[in-house]
Every structure is written in C-alpha cells, then in structure tokens.
N, C-alpha and C positions, 0 to 999 in steps of 0.2 A: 504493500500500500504506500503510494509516494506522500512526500510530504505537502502540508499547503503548502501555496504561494508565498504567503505572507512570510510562511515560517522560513523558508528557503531563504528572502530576501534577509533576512533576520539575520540568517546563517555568516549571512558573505557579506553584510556588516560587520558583524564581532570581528570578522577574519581582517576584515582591509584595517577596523578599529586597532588589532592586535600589531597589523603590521607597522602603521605611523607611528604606534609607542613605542615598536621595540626600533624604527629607524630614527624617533626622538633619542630614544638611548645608546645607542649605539655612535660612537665614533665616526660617524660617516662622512666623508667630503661635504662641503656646507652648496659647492656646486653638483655634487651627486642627490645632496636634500630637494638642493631647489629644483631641479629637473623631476624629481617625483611629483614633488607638490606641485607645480606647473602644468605635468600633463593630468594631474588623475583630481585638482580642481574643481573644475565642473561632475566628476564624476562623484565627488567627496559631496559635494552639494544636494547631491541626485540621492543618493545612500542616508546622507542625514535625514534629509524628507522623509526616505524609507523607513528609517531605523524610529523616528516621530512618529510614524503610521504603526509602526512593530507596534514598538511601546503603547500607544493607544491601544490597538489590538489586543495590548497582554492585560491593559487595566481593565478593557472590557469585559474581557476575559474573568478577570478575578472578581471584577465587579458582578458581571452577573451570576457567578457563584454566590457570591455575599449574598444578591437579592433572593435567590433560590432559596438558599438557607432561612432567610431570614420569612421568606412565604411559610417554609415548610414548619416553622416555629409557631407562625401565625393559624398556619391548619393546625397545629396540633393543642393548641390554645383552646382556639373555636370548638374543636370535638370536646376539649374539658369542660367547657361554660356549655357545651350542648349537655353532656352526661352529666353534668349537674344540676343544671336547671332540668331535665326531663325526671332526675331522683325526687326533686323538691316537687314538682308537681306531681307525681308517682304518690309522694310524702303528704303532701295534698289531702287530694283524693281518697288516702289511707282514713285522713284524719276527721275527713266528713262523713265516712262511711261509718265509723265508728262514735262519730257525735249522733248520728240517725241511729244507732244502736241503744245509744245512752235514753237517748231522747223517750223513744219508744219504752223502756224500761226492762230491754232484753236482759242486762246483766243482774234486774233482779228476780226476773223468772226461771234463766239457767245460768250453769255454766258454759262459757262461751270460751271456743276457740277460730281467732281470725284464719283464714287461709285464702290465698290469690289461684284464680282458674289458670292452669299452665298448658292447657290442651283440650281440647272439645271434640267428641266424634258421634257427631247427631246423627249416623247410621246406626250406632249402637245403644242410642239415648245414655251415655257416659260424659265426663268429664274427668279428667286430673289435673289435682291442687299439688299446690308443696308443701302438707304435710301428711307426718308419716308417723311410723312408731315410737319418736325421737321426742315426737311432739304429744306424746300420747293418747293418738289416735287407735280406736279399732272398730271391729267390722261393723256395722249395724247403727253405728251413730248418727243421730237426726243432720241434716244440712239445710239451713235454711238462707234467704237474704236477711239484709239490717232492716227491711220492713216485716219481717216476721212471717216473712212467705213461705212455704215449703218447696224445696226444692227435691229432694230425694234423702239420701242415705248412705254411709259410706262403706264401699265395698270392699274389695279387697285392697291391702297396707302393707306398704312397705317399710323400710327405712327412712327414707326422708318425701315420701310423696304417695299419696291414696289416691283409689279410683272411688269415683263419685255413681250409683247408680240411680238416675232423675228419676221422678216419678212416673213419666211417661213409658216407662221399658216394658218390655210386654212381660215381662216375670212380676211385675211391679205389682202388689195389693194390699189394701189397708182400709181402716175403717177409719169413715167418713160422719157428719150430719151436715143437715142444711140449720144454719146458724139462726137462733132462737126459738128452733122447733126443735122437738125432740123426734125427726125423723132420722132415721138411721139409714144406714145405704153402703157401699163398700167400693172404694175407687179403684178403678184397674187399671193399668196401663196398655196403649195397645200397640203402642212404637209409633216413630214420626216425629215426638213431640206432642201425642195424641192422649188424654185420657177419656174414660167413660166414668159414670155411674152406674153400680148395678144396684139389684134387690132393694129398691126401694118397694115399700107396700104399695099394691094397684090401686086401695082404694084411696088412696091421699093424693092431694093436690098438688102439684108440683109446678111454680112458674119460673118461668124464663127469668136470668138474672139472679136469682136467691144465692148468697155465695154458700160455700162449703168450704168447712175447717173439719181438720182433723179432730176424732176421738181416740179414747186412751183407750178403748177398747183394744183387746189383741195384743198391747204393748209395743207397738211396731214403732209409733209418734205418742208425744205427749197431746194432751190437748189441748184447743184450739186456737192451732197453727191453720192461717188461711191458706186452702189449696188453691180456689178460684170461684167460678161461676157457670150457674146452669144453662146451658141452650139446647136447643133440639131436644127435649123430650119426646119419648115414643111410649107409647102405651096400647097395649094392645090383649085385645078380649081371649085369646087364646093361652098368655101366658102370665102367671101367678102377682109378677111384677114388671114395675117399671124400669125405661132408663132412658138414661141423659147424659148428654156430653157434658165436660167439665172446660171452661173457658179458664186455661188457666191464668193467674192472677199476675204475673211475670212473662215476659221473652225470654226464656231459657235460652236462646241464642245469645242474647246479650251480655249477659253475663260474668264478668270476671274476678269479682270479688265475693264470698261466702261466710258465712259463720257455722260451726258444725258444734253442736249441742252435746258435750263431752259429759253432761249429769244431768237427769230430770227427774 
C-alpha cells in the first residue's frame, strides 16, 4: 500500500531539511554553500509551503483525533444521564405504584410482596416476574395489581424469578360472587385472556355489569378481590344453570408491575 501524497512530500522535506543543516555544519566552501543555496532556492520555497501544508495536515490530523475522543466522551456521558434519568423514572413509577397500594389500604389487608413483569406469553395466559424463592415466594400465592384487582396466582419458582398463572388459563378455577349478593358462581378460565362464569342458580337474576370478586370459598383467593364484570349472560331452559362472561377489571396485556399476597 503506497504512501499518501502528503506524506511523501513530508518525507523529502525532512530529507532536503537534514541536508542544509548538516551543509550549515559542515566545513564547506562558502562558494560550494552558495551555489546550493542558489540553485535549490526557489525549490526550498516550494518545500517550505509543503512542509506548512505537512504540518497542517499532521495538526488536523491530531486534531480530529482530539474531537473524536472528545465526541466519544460526550456519547458516553449522554448514555449515563440516559440510564439515569430512565432509573429515576423506573424509581418513579415504582413509587406511585406503591402510594396507590398505600392508598387503597393493601398493606393492611395483606402481606405484600412488590414484583416487576419481566416477560409475558399471552398464548399460554402466563407471565414472569423477578421474584423467586430468594424472595420468599411459593407456588399458589395470590397476585394481584395496586388497585386490588386479581390477576392470577403464582406458579411454579425458582430462584430468583416465578411464573405467574393469570386467571384466564384454561386450568384456571375458583370461587367467585356477584358483589353484595350472596350469589355464588365459580370462574373458569378459558385461555385468550378469556374468562367465564359458571353455576350460577337459573332461577336468579343476573345483569349485565354486576362486578364479581373473589370468595374464600375453596381457599384458592382471599376474599373480595375484584375479578371484573358480567356481560353476555346465557340462560337456558334445558340446563340447571347459568352463565356469563367475566369482563375483566384490568388489561392483563398491560401490565408490568404486581403485588403477590405472600399471607392472608
């Protein structure tokens, strides 16, 4: 690979530079000096402009090393004041989720433990948090939001992170009422994101909108924890009971912050 231009002229400066100093030093006839200096003149002229140009070139050079460096310090700045300001916000968000806990008076109806959603797989109605058995978490414990919604239950724990199984999963059932009746009923999951109501008595009335919370019944949930709301009702003369869909009270999609009910 040849060298640059620039660089070459550079070269055969230093060299003619080397030569005038060592024929200043040298013993030379003062009419052998001046015949140098006379013909190579205009050419010494020509080389210093060059050797001006070098030099510029080499400060450029090291200059825009400087500015590079001094970018790359600037990026690396900017990413800090980004991961920090995005923690503080993170910190935020922690902080109001947990005043909406207070608020409501979660921490004096259970024992609560905070956990962040770190993964969602709404084909299998799951989620996983980050915590685990570290945090002393295990299998069967309630999961709800900081508005005291029912989300599911936590399934199987590991070390530092549990899988979450939501209400909706079709292995999913637990006992249900419509809130300040003493109807009774039993919510199933049917996957999707999808629950139902079953076994409600046929001969009672049931409207649209009524929400439903959890009973202690079965032991599965404490009681009442809001599941959602009733729509589509079906009732029909052929079979002993009713049912209705469950409009649940949350976007389970949305989701990324929890509390799970480690005592009730």
């Amino acid at each position: 690979m040849g060298l640059p231009p620039k660089l070459k002229i550079g070269l055969i400066v230093v060299l003619l530079l080397a030569f005038f100093v060592i024929l200043n030093l040298t013993p030379a006839h003062k009419g052998v000096k001046n015949f140098f200096y006379s013909i190579s003149s205009p050419i010494q002229k020509t080389f210093w402009a060059a050797g001006d140009s070098f030099s510029d070139f080499l400060e450029s050079v090291f200059q825009g090393e400087k500015i590079k460096e001094e970018n790359e310090n600037l990026q690396l700045k900017i990413q800090q004041l980004v991961a920090e300001n995005t923690s503080l916000q993170e910190l935020k968000k922690e902080n109001e989720i947990l005043r909406q806990a207070l608020e409501i008076g979660l921490e004096k109806d259970f024992e609560l433990s905070f956990a962040k959603v770190i993964g969602k797989d709404l084909f299998q109605d799951s989620f996983t948090i980050n915590k685990g058995k570290e945090d002393g978490l295990s299998s069967g414990l309630p999961v709800i939001t900081q508005q005291k919604i029912l989300v599911g239950k936590i399934g199987e724990v590991y070390e530092n992170f549990s899988k979450v199984i939501l209400v909706s999963d079709k292995e999913s059932s637990f006992d249900v009422k419509i809130a300040d009746r003493e109807i009774s009923g039993v919510a199933k999951g049917k996957g999707g994101l999808g629950l139902i109501l079953d076994l409600l008595p046929w001969e009672t009335e049931i409207k649209e909108g009524e929400q439903v919370i959890t009973s202690s019944l079965g032991g599965v949930f404490p009681g009442g924890i809001l599941v959602g709301s009733i729509k589509n009702v079906k009732k029909s003369d052929v079979k002993p009971f009713q049912t209705a869909e469950i409009r649940l009270a949350t976007s389970l999609k949305e989701l990324s912050n929890l509390f799970i009910i480690t005592k009730f």
